[in-house]
Each structure stands twice: as C-alpha cells, then as structure tokens.
PDB file with one MODEL, atoms N, CA, C and O in Angstrom:
MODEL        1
ATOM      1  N   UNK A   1      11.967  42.433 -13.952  1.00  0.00           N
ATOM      2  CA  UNK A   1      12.113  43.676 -13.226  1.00  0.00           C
ATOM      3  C   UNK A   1      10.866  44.550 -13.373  1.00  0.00           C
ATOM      4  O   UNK A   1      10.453  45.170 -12.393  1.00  0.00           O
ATOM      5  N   UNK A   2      10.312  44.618 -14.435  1.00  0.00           N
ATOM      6  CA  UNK A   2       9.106  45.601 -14.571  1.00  0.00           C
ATOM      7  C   UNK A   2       8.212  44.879 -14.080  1.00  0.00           C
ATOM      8  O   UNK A   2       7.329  45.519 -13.509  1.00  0.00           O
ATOM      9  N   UNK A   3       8.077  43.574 -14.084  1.00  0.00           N
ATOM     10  CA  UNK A   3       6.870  43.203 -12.935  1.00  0.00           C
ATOM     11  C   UNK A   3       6.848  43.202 -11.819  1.00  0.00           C
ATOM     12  O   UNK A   3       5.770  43.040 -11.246  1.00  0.00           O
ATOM     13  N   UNK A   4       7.846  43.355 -11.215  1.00  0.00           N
ATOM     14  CA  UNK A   4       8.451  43.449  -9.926  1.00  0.00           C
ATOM     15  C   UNK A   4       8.190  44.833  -9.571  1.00  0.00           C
ATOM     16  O   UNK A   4       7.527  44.650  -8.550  1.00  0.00           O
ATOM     17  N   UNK A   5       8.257  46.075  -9.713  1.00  0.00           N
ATOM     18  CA  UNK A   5       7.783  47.501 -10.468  1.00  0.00           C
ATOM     19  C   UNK A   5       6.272  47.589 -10.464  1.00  0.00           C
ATOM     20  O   UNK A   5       5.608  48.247  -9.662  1.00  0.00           O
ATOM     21  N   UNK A   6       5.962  47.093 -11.126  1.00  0.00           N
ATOM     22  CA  UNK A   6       4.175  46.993 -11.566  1.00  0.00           C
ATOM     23  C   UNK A   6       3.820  46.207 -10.020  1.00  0.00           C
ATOM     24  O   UNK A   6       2.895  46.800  -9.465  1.00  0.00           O
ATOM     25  N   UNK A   7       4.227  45.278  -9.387  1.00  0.00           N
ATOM     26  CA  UNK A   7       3.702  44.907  -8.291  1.00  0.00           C
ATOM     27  C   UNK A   7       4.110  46.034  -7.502  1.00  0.00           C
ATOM     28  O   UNK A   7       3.110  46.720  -7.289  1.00  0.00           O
ATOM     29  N   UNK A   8       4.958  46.447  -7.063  1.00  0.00           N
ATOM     30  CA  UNK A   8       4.670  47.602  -6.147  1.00  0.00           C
ATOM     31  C   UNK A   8       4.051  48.806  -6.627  1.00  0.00           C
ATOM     32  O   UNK A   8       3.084  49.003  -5.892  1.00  0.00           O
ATOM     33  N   UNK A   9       4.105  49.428  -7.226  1.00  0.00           N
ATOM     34  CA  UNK A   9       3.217  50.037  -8.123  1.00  0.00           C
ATOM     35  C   UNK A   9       1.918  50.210  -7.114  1.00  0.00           C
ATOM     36  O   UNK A   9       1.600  51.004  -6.229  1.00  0.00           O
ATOM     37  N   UNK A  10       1.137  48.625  -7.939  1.00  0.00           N
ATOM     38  CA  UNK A  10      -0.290  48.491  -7.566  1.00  0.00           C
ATOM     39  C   UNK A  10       0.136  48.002  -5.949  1.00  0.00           C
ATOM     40  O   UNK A  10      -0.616  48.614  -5.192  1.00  0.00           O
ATOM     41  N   UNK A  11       0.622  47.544  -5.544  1.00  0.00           N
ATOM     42  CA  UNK A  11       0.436  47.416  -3.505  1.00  0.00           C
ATOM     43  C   UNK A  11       0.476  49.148  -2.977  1.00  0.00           C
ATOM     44  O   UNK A  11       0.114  49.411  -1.830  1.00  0.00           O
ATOM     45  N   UNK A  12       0.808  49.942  -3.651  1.00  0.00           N
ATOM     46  CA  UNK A  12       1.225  51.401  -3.236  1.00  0.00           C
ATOM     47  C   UNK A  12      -0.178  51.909  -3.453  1.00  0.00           C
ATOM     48  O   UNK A  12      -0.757  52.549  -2.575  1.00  0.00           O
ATOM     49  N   UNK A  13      -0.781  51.600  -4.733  1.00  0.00           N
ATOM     50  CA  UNK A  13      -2.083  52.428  -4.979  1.00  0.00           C
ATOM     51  C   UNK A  13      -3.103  51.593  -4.387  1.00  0.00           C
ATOM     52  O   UNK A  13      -4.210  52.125  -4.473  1.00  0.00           O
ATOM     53  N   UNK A  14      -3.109  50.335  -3.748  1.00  0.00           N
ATOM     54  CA  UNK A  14      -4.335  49.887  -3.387  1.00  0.00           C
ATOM     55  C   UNK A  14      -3.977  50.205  -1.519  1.00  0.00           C
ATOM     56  O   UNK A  14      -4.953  50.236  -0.769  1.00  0.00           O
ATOM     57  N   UNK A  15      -2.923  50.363  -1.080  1.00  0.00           N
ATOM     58  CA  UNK A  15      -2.414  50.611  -0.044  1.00  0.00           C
ATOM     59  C   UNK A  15      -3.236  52.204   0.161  1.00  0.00           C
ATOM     60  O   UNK A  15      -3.866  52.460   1.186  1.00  0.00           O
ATOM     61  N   UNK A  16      -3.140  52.878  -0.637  1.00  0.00           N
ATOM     62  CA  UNK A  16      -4.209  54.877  -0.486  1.00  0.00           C
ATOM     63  C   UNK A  16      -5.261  54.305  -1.164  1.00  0.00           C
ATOM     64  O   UNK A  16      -5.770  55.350  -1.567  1.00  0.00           O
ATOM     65  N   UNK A  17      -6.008  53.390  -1.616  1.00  0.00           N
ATOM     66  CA  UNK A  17      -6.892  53.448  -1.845  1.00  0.00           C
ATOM     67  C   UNK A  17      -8.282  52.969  -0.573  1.00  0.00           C
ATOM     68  O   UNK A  17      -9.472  53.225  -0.389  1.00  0.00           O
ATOM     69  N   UNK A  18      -7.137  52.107   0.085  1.00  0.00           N
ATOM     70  CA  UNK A  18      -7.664  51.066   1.167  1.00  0.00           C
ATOM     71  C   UNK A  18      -7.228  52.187   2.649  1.00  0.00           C
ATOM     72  O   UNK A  18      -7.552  51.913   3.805  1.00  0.00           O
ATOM     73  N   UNK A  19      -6.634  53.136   2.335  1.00  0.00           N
ATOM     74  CA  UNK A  19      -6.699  53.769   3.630  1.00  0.00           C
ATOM     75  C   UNK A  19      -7.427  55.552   3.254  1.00  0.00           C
ATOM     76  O   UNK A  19      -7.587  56.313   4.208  1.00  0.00           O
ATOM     77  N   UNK A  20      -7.698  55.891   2.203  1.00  0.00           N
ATOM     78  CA  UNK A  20      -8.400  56.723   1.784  1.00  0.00           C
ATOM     79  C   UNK A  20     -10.120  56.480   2.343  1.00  0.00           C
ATOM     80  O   UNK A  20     -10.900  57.255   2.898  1.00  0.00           O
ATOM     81  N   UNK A  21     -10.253  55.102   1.923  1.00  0.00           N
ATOM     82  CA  UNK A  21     -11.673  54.223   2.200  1.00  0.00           C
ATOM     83  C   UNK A  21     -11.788  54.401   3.816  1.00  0.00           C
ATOM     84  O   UNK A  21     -12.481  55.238   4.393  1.00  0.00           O
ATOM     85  N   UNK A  22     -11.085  53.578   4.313  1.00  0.00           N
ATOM     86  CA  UNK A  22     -11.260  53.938   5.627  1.00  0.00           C
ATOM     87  C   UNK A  22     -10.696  54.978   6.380  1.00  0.00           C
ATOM     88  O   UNK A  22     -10.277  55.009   7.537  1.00  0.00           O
ATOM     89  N   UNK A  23     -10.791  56.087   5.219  1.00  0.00           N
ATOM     90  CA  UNK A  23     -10.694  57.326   6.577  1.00  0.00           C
ATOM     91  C   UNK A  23     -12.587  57.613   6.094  1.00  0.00           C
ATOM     92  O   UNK A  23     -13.396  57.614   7.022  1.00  0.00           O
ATOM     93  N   UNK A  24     -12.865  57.732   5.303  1.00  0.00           N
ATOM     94  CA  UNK A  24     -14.244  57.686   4.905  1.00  0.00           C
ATOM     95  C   UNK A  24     -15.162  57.269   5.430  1.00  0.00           C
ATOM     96  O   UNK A  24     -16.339  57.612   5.545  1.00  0.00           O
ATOM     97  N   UNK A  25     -14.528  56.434   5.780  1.00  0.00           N
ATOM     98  CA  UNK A  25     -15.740  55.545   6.568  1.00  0.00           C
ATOM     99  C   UNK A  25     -15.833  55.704   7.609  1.00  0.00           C
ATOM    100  O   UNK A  25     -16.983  55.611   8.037  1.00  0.00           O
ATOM    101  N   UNK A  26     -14.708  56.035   8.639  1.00  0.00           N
ATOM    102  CA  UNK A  26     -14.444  56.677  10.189  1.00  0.00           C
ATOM    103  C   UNK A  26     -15.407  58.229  10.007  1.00  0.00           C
ATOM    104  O   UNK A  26     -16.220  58.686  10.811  1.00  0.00           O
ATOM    105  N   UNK A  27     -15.118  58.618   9.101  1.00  0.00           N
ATOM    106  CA  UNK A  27     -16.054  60.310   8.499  1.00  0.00           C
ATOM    107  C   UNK A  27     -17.453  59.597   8.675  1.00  0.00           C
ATOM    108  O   UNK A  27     -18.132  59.871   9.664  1.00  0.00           O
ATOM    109  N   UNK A  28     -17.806  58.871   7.926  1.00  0.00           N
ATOM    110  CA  UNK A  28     -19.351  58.769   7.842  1.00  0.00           C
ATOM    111  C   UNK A  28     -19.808  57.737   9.844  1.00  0.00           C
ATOM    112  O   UNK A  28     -20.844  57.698  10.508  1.00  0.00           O
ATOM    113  N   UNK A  29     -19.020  57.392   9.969  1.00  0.00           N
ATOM    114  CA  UNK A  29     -19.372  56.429  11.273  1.00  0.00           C
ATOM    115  C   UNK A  29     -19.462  58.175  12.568  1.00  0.00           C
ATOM    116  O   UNK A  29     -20.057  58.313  13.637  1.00  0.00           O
ATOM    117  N   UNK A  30     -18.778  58.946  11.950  1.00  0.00           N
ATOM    118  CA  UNK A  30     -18.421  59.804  12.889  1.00  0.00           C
ATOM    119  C   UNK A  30     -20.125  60.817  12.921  1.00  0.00           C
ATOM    120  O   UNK A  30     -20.756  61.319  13.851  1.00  0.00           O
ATOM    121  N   UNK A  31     -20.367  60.750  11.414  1.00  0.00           N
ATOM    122  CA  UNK A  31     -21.475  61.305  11.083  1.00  0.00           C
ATOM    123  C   UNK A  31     -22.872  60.864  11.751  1.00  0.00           C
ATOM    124  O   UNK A  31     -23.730  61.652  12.150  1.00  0.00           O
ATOM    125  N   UNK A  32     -22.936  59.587  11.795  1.00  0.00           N
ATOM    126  CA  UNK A  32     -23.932  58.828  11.674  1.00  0.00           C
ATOM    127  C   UNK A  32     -24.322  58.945  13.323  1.00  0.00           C
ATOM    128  O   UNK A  32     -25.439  59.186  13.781  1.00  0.00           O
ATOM    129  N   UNK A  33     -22.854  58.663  14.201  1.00  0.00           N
ATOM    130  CA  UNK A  33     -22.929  58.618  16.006  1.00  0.00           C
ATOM    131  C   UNK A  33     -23.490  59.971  16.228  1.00  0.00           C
ATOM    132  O   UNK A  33     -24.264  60.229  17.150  1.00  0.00           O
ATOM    133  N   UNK A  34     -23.151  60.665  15.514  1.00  0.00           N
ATOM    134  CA  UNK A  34     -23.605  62.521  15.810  1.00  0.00           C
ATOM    135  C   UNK A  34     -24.952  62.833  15.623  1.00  0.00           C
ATOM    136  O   UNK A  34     -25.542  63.635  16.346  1.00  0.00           O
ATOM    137  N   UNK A  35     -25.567  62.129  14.515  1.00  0.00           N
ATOM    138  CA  UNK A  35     -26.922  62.352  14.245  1.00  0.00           C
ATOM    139  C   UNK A  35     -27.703  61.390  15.232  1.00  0.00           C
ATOM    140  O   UNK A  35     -28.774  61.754  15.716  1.00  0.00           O
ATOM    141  N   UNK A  36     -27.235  60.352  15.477  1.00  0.00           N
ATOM    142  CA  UNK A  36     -27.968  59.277  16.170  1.00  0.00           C
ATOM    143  C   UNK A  36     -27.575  59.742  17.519  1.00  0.00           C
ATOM    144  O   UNK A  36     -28.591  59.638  18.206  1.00  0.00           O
ATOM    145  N   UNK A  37     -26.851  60.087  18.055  1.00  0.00           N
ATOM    146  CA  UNK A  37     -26.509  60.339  19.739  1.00  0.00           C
ATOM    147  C   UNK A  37     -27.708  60.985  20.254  1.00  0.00           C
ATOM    148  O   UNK A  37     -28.543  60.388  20.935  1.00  0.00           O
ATOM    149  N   UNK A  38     -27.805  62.540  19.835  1.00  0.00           N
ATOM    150  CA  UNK A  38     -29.402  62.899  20.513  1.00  0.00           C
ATOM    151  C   UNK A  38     -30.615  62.099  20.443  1.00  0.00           C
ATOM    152  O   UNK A  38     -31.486  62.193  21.307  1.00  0.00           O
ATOM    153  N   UNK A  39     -30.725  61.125  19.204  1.00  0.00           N
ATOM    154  CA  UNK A  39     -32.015  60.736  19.365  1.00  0.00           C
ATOM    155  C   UNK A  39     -32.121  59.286  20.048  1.00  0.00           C
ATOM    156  O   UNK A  39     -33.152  58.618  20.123  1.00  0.00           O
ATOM    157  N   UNK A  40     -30.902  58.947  20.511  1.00  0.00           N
ATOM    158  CA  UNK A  40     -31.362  57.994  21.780  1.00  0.00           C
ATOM    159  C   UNK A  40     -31.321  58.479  22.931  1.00  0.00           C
ATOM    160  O   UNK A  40     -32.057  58.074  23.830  1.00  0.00           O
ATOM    161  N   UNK A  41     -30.547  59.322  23.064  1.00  0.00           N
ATOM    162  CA  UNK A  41     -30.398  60.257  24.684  1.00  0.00           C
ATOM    163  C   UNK A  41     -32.123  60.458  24.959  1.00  0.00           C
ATOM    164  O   UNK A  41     -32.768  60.035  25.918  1.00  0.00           O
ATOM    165  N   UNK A  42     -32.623  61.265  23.750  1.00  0.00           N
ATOM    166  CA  UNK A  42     -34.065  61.004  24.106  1.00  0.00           C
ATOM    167  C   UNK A  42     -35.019  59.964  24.392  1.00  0.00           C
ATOM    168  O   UNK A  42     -35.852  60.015  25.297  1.00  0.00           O
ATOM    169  N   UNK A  43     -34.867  59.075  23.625  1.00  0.00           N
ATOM    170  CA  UNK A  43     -35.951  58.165  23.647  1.00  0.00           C
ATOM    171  C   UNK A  43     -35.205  57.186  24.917  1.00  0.00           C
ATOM    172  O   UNK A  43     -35.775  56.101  25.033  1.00  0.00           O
ATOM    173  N   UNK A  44     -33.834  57.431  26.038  1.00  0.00           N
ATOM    174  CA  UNK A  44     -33.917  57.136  26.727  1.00  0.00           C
ATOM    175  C   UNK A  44     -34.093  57.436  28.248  1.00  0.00           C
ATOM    176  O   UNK A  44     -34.073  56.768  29.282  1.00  0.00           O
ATOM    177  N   UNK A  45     -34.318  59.051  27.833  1.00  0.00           N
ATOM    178  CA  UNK A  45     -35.311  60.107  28.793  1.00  0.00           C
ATOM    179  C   UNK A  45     -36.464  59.846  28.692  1.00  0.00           C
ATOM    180  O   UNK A  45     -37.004  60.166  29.750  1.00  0.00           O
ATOM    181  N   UNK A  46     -37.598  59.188  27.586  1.00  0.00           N
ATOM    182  CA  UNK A  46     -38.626  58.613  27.571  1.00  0.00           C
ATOM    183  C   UNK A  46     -38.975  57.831  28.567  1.00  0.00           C
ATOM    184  O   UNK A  46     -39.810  58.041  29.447  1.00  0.00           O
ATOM    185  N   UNK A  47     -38.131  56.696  28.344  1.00  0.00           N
ATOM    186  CA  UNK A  47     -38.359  55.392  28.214  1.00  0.00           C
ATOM    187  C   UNK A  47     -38.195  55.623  29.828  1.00  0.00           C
ATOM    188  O   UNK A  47     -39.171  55.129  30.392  1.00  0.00           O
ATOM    189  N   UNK A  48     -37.164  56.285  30.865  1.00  0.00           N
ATOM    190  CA  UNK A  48     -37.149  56.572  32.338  1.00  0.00           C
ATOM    191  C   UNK A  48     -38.023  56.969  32.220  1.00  0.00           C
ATOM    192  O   UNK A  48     -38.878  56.228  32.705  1.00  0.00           O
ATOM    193  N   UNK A  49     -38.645  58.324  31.565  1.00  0.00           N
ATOM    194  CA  UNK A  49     -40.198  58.655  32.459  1.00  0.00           C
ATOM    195  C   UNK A  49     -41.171  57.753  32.287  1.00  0.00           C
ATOM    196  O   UNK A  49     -42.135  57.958  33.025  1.00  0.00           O
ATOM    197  N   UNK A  50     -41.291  56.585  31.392  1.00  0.00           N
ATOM    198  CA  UNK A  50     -42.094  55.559  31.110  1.00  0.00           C
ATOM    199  C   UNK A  50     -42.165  54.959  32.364  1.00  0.00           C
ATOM    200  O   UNK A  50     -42.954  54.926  33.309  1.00  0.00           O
ATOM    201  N   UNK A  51     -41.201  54.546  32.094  1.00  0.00           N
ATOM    202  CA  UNK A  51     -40.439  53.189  33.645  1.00  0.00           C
ATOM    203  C   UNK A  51     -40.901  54.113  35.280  1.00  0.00           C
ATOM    204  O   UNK A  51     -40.880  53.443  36.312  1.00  0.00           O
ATOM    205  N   UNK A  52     -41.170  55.165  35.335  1.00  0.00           N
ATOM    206  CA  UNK A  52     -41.018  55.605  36.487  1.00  0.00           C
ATOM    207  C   UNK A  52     -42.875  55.641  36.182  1.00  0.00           C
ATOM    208  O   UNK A  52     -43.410  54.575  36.487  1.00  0.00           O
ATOM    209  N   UNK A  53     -43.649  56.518  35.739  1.00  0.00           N
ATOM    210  CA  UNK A  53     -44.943  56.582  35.422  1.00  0.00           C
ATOM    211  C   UNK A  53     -45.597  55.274  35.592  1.00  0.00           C
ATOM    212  O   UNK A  53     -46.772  55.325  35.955  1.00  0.00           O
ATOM    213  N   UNK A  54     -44.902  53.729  35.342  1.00  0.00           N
ATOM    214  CA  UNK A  54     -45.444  52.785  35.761  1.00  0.00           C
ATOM    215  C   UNK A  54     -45.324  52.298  36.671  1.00  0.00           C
ATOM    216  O   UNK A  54     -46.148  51.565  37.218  1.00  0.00           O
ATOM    217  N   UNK A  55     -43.993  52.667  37.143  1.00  0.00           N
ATOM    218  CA  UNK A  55     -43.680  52.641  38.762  1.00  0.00           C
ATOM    219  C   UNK A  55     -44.335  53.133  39.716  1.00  0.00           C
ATOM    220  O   UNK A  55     -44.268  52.401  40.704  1.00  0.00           O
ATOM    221  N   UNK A  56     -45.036  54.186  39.899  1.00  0.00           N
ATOM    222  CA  UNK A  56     -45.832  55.112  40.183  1.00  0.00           C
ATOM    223  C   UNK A  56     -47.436  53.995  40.503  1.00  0.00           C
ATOM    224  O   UNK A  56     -47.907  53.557  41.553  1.00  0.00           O
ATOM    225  N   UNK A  57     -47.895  53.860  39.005  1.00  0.00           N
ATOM    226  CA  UNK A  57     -48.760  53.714  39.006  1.00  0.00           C
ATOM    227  C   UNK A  57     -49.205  52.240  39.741  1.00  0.00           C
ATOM    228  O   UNK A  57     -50.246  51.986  40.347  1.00  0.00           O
ATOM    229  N   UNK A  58     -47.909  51.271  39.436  1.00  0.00           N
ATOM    230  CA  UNK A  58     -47.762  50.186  40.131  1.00  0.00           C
ATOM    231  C   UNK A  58     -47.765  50.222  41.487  1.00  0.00           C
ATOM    232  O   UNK A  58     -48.646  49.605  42.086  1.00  0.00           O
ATOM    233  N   UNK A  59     -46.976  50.804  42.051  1.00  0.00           N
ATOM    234  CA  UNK A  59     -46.647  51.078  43.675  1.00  0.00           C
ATOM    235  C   UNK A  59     -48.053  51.283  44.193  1.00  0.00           C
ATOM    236  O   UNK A  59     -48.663  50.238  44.418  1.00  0.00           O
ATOM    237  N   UNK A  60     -48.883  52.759  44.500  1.00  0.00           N
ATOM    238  CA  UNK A  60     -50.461  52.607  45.187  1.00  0.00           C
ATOM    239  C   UNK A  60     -51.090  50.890  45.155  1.00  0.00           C
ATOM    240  O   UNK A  60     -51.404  50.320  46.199  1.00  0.00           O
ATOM    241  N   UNK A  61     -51.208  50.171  43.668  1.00  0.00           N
ATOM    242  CA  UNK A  61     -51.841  48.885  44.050  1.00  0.00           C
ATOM    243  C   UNK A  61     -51.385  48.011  44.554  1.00  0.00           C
ATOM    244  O   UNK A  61     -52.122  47.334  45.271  1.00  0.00           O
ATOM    245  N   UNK A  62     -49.951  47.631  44.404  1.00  0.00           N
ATOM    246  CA  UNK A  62     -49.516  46.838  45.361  1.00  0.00           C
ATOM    247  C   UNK A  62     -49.912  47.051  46.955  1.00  0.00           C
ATOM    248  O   UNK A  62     -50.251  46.139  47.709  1.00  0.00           O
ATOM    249  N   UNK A  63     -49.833  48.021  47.198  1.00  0.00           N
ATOM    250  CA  UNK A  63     -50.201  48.878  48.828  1.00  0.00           C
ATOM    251  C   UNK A  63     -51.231  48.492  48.937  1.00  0.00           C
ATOM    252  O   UNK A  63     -51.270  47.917  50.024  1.00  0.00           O
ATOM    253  N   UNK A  64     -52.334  48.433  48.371  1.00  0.00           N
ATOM    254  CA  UNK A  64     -53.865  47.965  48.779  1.00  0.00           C
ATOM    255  C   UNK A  64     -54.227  46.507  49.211  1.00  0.00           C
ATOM    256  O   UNK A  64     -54.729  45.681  48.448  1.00  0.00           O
ATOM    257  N   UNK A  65     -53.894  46.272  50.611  1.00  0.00           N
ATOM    258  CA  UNK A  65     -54.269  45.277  51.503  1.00  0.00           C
ATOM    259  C   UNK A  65     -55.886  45.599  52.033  1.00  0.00           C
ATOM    260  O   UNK A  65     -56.286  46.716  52.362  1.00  0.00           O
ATOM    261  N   UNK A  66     -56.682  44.374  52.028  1.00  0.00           N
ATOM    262  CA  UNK A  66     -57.698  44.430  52.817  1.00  0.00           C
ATOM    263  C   UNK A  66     -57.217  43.714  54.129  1.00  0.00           C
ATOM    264  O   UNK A  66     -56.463  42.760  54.320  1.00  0.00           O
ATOM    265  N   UNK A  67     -58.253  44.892  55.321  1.00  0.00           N
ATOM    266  CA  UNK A  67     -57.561  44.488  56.471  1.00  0.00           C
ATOM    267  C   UNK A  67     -59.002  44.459  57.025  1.00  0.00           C
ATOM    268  O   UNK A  67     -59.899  45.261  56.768  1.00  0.00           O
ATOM    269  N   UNK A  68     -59.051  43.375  57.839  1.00  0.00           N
ATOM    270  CA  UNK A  68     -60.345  42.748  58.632  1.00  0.00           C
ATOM    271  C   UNK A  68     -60.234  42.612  60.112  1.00  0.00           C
ATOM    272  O   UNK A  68     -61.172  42.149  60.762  1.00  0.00           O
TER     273      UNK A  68
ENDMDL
END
C-alpha cells in the first residue's frame, strides 16, 4: 500500500513539474518570437528593397538592343 502511495505521490509531482516546465518554455518561446519578430520584418524590408534595386538595375540592360 505505501508503494502504491509513493507511486502516485511521485506521478503527481513529476506531473507539475513537467507542466510547470512547459509553461516556461511557452514563456521563453513567447519571449524569443517577440524579440525576433521585428528583426526579420526588417531584414525582410531589406531584402525587398534589395530585390527591387536589382530589379531596377537589371531591367535598363536587358532593354539595350542594338538596332541596325
């Protein structure tokens, strides 16, 4: 009987220990998307004005046909 006791016991405390953990970890994942969200929003406002600046620059030479 007391081991029977002692097993629930410990399934009860590893049961809040294992959902204590992962609320923690949803906290820090929550942390991490928050800090990281602006700095790709940027570098993918970059990366369009990149893509367009070579677009740009690409487009005039393609256009340059010699005509005889």
């Amino acid at each position: 009987m007391l081991v029977f006791i002692s097993i629930i016991v410990i399934a009860v405390v590893a049961a809040l220990v294992y959902n204590n953990n992962k609320k923690k970890i949803a906290e820090t994942i929550e942390k991490v998307e928050s800090t990281i969200a602006p700095a790709v929003k940027e570098v993918k406002e970059v990366v369009a004005k990149a893509e367009a600046e070579i677009a740009k620059a690409k487009k005039p030479a393609a256009k340059k046909t010699t005509k005889k």
